[in-house]
NUFIVEX-709590 format. One record per residue (C-alpha): residue number from 1; x negated, y negated, z negated. Coordinates in pm, 1 decimal, padded with zeros to 6 digits. Layout:
N
resi	c1	c2	c3
NUM	X	Y	Z
...
***
This chain:
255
resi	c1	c2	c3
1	02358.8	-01244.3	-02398.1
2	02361.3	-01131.3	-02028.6
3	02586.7	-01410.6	-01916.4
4	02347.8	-01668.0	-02117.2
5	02082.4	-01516.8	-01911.6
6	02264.7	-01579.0	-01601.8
7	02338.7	-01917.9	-01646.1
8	01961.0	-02002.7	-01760.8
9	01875.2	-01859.8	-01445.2
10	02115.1	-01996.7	-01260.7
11	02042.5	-02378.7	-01374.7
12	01648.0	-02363.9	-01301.4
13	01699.0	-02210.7	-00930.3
14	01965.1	-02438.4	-00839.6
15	01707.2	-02741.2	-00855.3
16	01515.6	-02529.8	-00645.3
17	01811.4	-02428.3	-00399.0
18	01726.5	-02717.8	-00184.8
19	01342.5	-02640.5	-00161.4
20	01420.1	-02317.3	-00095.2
21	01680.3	-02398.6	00228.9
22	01375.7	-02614.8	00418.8
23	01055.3	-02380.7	00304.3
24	00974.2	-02081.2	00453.5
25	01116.5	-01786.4	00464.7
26	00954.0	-01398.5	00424.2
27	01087.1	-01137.8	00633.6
28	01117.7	-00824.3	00410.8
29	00822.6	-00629.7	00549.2
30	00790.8	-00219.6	00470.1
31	00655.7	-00147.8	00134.0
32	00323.0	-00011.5	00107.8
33	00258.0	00270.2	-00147.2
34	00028.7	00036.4	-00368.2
35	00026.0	-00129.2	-00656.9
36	-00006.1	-00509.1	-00576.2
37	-00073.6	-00816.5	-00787.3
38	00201.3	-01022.0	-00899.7
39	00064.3	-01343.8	-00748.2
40	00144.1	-01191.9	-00416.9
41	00490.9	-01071.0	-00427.7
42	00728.3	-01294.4	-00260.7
43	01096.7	-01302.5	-00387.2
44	00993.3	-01263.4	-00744.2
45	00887.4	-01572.4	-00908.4
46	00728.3	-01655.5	-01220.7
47	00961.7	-01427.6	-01479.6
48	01003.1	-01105.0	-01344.8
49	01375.2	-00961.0	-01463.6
50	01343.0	-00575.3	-01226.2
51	01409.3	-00294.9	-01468.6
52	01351.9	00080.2	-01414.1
53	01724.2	00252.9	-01393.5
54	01844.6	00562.3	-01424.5
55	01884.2	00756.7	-01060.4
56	02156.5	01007.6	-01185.2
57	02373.4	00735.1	-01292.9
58	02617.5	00499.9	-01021.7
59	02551.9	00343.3	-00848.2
60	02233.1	00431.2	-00833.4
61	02250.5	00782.5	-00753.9
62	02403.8	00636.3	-00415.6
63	02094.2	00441.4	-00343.6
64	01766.4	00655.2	-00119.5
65	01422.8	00514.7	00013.9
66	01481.6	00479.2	00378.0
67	01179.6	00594.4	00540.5
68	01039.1	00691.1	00951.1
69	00684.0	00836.6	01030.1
70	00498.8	00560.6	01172.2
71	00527.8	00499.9	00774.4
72	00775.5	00203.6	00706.6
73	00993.4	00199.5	00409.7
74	01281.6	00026.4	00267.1
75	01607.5	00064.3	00080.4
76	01944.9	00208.5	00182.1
77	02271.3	00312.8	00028.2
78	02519.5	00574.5	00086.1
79	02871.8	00433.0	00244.8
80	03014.0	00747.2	00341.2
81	02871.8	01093.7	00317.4
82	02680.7	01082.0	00607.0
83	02636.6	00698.4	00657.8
84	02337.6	00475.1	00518.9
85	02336.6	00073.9	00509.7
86	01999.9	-00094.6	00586.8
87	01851.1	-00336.4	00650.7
88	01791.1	-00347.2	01108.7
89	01430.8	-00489.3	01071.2
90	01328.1	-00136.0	00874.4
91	01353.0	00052.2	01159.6
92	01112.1	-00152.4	01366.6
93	00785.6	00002.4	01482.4
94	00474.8	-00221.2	01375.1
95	00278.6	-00189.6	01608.0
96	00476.4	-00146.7	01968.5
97	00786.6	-00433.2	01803.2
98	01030.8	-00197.4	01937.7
99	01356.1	00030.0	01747.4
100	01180.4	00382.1	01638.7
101	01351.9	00665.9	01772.4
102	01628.9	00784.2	01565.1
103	01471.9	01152.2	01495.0
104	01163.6	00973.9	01314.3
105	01369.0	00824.5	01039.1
106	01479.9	00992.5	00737.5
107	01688.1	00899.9	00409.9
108	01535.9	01045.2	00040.3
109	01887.2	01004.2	-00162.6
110	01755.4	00945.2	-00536.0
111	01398.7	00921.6	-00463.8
112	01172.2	00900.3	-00767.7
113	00799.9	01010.9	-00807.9
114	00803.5	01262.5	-00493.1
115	01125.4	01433.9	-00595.9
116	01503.1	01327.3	-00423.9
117	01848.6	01489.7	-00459.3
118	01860.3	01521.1	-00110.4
119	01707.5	01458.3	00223.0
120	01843.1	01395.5	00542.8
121	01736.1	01320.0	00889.3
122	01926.3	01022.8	01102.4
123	02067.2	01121.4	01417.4
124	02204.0	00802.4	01535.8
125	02187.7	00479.9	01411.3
126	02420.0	00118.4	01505.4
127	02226.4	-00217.2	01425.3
128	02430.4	-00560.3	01440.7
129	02516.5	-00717.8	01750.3
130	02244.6	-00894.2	01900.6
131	01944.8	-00778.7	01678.3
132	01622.8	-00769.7	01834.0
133	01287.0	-00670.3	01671.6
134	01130.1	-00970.2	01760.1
135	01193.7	-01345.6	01700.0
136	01509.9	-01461.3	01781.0
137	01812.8	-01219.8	01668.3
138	02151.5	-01396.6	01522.5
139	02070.8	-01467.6	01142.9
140	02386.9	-01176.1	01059.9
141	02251.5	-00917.8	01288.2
142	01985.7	-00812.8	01057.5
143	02156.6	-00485.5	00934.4
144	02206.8	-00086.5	01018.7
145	02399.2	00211.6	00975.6
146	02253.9	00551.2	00983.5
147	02430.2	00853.3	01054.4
148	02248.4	01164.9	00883.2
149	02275.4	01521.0	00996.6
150	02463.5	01581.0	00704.7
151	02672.9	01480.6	00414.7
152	02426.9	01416.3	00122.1
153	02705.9	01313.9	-00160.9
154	03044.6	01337.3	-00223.1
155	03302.6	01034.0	-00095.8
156	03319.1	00955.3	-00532.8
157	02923.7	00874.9	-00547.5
158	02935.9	00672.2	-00204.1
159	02973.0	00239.0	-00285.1
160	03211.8	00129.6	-00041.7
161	03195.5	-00230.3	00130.5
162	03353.9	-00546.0	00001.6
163	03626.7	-00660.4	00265.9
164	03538.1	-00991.9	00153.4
165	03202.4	-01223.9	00049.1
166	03154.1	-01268.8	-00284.6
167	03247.0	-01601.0	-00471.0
168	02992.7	-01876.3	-00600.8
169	02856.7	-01750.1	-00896.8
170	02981.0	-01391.7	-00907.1
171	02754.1	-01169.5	-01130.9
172	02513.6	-00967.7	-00871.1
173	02289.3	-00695.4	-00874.2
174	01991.2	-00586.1	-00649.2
175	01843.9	-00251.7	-00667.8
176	01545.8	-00110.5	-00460.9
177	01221.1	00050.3	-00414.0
178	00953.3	-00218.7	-00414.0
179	00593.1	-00219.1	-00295.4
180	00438.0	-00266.9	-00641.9
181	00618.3	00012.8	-00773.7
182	00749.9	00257.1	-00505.9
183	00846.3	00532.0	-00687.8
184	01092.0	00413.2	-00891.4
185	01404.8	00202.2	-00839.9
186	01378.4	-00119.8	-01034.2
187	01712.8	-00350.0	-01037.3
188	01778.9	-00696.9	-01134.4
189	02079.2	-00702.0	-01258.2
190	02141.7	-01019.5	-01404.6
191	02170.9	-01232.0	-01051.8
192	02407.5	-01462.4	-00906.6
193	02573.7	-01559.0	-00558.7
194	02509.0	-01849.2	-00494.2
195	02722.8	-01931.0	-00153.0
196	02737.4	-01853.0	00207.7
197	02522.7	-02038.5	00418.9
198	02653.6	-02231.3	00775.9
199	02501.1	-01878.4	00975.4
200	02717.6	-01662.6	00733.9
201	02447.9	-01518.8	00497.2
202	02493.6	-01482.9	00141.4
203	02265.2	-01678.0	-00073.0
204	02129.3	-01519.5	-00415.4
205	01954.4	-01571.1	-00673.2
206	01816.5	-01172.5	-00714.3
207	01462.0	-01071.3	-00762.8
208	01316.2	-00884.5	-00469.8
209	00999.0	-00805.3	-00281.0
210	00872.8	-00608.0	-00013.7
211	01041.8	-00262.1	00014.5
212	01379.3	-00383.3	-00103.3
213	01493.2	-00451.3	00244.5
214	01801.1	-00293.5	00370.4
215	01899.2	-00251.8	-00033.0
216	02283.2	-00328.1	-00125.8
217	02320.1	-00623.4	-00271.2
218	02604.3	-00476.0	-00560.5
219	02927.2	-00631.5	-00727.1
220	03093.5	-00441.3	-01030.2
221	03487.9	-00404.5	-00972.2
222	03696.4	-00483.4	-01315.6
223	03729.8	-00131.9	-01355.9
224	03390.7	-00048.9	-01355.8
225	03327.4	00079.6	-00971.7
226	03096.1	-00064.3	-00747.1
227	03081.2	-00221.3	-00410.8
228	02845.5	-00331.5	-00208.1
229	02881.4	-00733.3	-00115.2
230	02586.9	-00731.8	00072.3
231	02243.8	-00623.2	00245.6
232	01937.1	-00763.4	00112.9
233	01739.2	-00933.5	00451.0
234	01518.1	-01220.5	00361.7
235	01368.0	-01344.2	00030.0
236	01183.5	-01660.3	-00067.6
237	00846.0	-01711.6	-00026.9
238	00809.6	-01811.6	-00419.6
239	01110.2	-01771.5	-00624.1
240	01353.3	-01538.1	-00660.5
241	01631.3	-01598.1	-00459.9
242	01719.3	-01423.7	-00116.8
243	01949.6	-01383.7	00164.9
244	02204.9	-01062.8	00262.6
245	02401.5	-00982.4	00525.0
246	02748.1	-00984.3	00385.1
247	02921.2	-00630.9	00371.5
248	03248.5	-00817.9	00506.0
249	03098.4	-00907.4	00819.2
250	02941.6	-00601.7	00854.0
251	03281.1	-00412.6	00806.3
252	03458.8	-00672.6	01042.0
253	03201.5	-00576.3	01339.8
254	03237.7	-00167.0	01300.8
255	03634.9	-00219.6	01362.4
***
């Protein structure tokens, strides 16, 4: 039944692929803690396929709201102990344009409803080569890793990156905290790649809207692990299909 899903899916955005490549594009602003109507939410579409999932199970147990206290929010995941994957763009200050100050930004591992498994503080954090807050970074750039004060998980409940970018039509799943409902994590996990674009991003089909910036865009290995494949940056203005900085390029710049 899932696969059937998959390829329904897959058939109606494909005419749309095209569209999609010459329209506009949303940046993946901070979530606001509000419910908001579904006519608004870019990177959804018509049919919305985000389900609630279980926070104690993997990998979702590895996933956190990234947040700092000039009051954005996004999505990141646990790659190591003490190292988070986000999105670069969620650490941007609204009003000044500028990088917040690492000390401002903190990482609620398992956030749901006010409660989190742990909390941490980032000490440092590494964005990709060339980002800048405003207009103008390299389309790849748009990605971070946090270092935390301290180790919020064991190495076993940490999703590792993919050394390489996931095939055309490889089964996907995106999982985040989302501005009409940022308490929970929903997940759509019933997405497709759909190929690397000319500027190296990964195209998908996943449902996402504001919030789920910086969220790992997930692959399951054949023995039932996880990996990360990619970093959810951009999503369509009216459909649900997005772009992600692939985890392999991300991996190639931090050797």
């Amino acid at each position: 039944m899932l696969r059937a899903l998959r390829r329904t899916r897959h058939d109606a955005r494909m005419r749309w692929l095209i569209l999609f490549l010459m329209g506009p594009m949303a940046a993946m602003a901070q979530e606001a803690p509000r419910m908001i109507p579904r006519d608004v939410l870019p990177g959804i579409g018509r049919e919305d396929p985000r389900r609630l999932v279980e926070r104690r199970d993997m990998p979702w147990r590895a996933l956190g709201r990234v947040q700092h206290e000039l009051g954005g929010r996004c999505t990141g995941a646990l790659i190591a102990p003490r190292l988070v994957l986000t999105a670069a763009h969620c650490l941007m200050a609204r009003r000044s344009g500028n990088l917040v100050q690492p000390g401002s930004v903190h990482f609620l591992l398992g956030y749901e409803r006010g409660s989190q498994a742990g909390h941490a503080q980032v000490v440092s954090f590494r964005v990709g080569l060339g980002y800048r807050p405003t207009a103008g970074s390299p389309p790849g750039a748009d990605w971070a890793i946090l270092t935390l004060d301290r180790d919020l998980a064991p190495r076993e409940f940490t999703l590792p990156l993919m050394a390489t970018a996931p095939a055309p039509q490889a089964p996907l799943t995106l999982a985040g905290y989302q501005q009409d409902r940022p308490e929970v994590l929903l997940a759509d996990m019933g997405c497709r790649a759909l190929g690397i674009t000319a500027s190296g991003m990964l195209l998908h089909d996943c449902a996402g809207t504001r919030g789920v910036s910086g969220a790992p865009v997930l692959m399951e290995r054949p023995d039932g692990g996880w990996m990360v494949a990619a970093v959810a940056s951009r999503a369509s203005v009216d459909m649900a299909m997005g772009l992600a900085v692939t985890a392999a390029s991300i991996a190639e710049a931090l050797r």
